[in-house]
BAFI-3210 file (N, C-alpha, C; in Angstrom, 3 decimals, decimal comma, padded with zeros to 6 digits):
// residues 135
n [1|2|3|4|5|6|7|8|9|10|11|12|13|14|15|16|17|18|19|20|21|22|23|24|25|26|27|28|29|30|31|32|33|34|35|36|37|38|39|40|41|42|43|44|45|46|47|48|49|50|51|52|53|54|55|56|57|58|59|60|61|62|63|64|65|66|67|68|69|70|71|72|73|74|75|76|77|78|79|80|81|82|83|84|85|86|87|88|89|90|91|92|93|94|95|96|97|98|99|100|101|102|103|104|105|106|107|108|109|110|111|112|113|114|115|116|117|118|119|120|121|122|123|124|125|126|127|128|129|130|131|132|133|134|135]
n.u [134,446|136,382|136,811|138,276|140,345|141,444|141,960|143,864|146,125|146,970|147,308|150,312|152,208|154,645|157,814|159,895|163,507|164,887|166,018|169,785|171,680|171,369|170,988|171,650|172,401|172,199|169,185|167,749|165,234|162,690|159,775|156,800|154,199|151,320|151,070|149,507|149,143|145,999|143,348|143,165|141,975|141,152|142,898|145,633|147,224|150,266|153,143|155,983|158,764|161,016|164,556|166,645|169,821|171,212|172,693|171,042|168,502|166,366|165,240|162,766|161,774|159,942|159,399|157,831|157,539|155,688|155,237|154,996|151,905|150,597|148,477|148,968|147,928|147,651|148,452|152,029|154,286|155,086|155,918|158,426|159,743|162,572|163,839|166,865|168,358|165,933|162,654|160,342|156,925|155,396|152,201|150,405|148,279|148,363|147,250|147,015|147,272|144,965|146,180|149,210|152,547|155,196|158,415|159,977|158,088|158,928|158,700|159,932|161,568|162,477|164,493|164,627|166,418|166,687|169,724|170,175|170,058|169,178|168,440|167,910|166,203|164,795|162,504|161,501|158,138|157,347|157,180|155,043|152,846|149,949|150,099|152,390|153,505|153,798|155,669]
n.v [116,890|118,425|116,703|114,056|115,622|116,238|113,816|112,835|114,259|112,970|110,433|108,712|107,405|105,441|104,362|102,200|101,211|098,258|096,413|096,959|094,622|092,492|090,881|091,711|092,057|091,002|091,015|093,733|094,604|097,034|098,359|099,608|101,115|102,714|104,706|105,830|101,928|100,814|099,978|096,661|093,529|095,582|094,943|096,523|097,291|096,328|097,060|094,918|095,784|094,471|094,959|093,286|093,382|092,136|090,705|088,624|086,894|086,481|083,477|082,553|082,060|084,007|084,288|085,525|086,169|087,380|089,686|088,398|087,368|088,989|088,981|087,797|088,243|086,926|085,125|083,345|083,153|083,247|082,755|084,007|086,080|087,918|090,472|090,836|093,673|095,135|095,917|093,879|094,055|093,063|092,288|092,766|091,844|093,071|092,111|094,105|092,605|092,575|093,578|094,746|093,104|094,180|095,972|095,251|094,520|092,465|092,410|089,928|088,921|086,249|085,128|082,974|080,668|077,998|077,709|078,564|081,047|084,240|086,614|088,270|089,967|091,988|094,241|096,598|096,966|099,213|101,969|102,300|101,834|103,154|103,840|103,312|100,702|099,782|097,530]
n.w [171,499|172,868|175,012|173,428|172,943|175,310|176,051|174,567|175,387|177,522|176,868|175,641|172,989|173,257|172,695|173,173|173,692|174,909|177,808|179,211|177,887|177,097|173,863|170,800|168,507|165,756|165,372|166,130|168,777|169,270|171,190|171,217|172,755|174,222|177,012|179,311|180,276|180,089|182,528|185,139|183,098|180,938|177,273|175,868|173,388|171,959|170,108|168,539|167,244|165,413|164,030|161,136|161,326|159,667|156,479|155,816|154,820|157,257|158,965|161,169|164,784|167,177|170,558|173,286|176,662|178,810|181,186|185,037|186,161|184,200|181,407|178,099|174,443|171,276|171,240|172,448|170,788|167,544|164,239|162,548|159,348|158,444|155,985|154,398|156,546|157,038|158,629|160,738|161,980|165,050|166,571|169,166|172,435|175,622|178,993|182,667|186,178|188,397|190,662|190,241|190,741|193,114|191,626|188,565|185,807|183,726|179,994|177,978|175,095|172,505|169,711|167,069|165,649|163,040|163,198|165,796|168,671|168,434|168,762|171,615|174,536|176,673|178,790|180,625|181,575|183,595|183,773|182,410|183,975|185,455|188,162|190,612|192,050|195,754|197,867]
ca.u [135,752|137,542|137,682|138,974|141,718|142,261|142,019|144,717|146,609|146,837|147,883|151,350|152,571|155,817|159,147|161,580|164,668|165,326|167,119|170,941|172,660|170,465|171,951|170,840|173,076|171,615|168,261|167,671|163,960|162,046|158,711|155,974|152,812|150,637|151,308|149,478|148,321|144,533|143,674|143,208|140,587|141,743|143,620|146,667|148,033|152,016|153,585|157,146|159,496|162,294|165,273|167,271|170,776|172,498|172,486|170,648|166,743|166,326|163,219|162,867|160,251|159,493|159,258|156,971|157,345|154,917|155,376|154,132|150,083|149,658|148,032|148,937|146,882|146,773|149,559|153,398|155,223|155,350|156,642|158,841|160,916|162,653|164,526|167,789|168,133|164,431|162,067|158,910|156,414|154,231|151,079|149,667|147,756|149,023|146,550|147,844|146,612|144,276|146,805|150,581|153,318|156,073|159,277|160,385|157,677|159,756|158,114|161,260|161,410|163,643|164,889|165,482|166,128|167,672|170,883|170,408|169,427|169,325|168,297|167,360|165,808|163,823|161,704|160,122|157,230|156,995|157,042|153,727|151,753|149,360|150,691|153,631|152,932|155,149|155,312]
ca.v [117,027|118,545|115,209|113,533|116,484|116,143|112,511|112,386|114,881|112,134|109,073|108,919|106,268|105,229|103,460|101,599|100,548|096,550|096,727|096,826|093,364|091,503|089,523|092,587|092,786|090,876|091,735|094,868|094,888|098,161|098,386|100,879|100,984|103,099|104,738|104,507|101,350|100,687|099,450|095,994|093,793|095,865|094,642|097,413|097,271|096,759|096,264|095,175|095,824|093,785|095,272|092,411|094,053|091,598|090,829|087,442|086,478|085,475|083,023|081,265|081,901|084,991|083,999|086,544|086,372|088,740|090,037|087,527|087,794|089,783|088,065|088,342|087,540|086,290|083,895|083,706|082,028|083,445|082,261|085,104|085,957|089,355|090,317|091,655|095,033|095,558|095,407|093,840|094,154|092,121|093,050|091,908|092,566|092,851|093,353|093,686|092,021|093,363|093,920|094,671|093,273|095,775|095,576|095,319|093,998|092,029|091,799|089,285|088,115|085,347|085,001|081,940|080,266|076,925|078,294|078,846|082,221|085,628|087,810|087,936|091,224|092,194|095,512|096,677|098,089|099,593|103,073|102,337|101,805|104,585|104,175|102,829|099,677|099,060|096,295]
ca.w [170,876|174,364|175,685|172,894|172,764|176,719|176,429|173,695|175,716|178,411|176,631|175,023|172,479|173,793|172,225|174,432|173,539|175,579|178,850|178,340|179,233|175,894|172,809|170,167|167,448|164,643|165,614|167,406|168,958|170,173|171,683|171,101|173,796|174,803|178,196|180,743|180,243|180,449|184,246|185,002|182,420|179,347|176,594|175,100|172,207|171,910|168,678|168,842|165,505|165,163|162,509|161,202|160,697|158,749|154,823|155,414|155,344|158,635|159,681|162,661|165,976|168,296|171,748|173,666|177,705|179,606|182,774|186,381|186,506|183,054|180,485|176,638|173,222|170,940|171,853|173,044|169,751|166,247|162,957|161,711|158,547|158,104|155,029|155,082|156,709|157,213|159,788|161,016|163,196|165,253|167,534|170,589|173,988|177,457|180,332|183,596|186,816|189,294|191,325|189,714|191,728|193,078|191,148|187,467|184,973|182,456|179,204|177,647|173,840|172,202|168,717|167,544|164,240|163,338|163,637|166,661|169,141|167,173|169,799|173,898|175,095|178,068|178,553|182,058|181,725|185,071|183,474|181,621|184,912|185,848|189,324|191,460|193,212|196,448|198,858]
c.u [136,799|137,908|138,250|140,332|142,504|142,696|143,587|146,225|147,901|147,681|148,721|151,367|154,245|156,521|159,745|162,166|164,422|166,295|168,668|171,072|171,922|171,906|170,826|171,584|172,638|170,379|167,898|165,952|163,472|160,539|157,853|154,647|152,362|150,573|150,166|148,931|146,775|144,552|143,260|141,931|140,832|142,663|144,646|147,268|149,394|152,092|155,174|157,695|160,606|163,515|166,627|168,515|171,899|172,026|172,315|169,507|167,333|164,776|163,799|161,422|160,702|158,655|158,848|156,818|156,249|155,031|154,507|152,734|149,902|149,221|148,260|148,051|147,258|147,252|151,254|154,356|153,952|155,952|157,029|159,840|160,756|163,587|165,631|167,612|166,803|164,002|160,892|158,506|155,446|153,203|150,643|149,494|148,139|147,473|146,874|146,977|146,246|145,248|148,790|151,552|154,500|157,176|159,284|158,910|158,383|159,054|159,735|161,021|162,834|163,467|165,340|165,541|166,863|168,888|171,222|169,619|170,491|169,407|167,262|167,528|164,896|163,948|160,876|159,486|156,409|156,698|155,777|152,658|150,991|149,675|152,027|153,143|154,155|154,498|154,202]
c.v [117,451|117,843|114,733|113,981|115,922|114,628|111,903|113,469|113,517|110,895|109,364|107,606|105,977|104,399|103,202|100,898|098,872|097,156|096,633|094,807|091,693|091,277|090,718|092,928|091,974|091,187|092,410|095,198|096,355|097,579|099,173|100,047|102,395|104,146|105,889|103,807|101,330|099,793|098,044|095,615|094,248|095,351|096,226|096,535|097,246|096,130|096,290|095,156|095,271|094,058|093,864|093,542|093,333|091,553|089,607|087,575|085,839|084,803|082,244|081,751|083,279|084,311|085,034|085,788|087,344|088,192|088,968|088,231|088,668|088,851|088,994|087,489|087,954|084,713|084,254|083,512|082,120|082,983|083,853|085,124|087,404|089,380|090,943|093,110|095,863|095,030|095,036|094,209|092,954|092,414|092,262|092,551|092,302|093,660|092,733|093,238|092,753|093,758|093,788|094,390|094,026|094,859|096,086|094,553|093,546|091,739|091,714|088,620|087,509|085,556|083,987|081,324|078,666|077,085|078,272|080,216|083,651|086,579|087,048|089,546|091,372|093,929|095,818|097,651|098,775|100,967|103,165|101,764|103,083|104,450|103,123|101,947|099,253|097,757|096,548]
c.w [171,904|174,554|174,778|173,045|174,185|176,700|176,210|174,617|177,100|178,277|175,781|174,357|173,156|173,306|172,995|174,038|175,217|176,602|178,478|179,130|177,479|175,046|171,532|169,195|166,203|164,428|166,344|167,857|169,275|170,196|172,163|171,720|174,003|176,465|178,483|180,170|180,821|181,925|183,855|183,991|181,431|178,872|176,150|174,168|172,097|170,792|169,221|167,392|165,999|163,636|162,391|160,783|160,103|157,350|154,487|155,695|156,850|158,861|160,931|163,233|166,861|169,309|172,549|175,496|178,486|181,122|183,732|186,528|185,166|182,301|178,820|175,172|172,218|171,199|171,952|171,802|168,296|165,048|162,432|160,736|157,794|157,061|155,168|154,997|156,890|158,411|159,356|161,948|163,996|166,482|168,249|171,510|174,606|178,531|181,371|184,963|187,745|190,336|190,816|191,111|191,877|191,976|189,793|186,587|183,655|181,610|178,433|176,133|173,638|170,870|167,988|166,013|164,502|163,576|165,276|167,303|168,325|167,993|170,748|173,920|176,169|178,148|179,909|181,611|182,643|184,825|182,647|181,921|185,193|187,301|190,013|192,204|194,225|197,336|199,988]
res [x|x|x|x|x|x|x|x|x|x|x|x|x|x|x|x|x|x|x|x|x|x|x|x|x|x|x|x|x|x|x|x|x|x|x|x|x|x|x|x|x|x|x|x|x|x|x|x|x|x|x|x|x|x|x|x|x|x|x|x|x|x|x|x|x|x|x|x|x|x|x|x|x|x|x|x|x|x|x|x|x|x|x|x|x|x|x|x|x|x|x|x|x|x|x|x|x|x|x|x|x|x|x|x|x|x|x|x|x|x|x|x|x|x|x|x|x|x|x|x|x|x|x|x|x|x|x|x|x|x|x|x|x|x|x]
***
């Protein structure tokens, strides 16, 4: 039961707001993980919630980028439909590559309906490495 305690002591869940510079006003994403991610080889868990903030159903597609060399599952491209003023969520793995390259890890989602694009966000998750990779 220590370790569990220390274990849990260890690993944080973490929310992140989308870098600024996105397309986030009808749907505003966040993105809850895990930190530190598990080392290379493991799957993590990220759920991302998406709040629609207008006073229309929205459906369309979630477009799911992951970071150069990670790999995600279960796939990139969702069918989504949020109701007004509510959120969803949607879940998926990221594991990162035996070797992270330096820089920004962009994990980037799209929004997209017939209409047109809903929302564009991007998320580094450079802060939810267990270490600093430089050049």
């Amino acid at each position: 039961m220590a370790n569990e305690n220390h274990r849990s002591n260890k690993i944080r869940k973490r929310v992140m707001s989308p870098m600024e510079g996105g397309l986030v006003h009808n749907v505003q994403p966040l993105l809850k993980y895990e930190k530190p991610f598990s080392g290379p080889g493991s799957f993590n868990e990220v759920i991302l919630f998406l709040q629609n903030n207008t006073d229309q159903r929205l459906e369309g597609w979630l477009e799911i980028t992951q970071p150069d060399g990670w790999t995600i599952e279960p796939g990139k491209r969702l069918i989504i439909a949020i109701r007004p003023q509510k959120m969803i969520s949607a879940e998926f793995y990221l594991s990162i590559p035996e070797r992270p390259a330096p820089g920004p890890h962009l994990l980037q989602i799209k929004v997209t309906s017939e209409a047109g694009l809903l929302a564009e966000a991007a998320f580094d998750l450079r802060p939810g490495l267990l270490f600093i990779v430089d050049d």
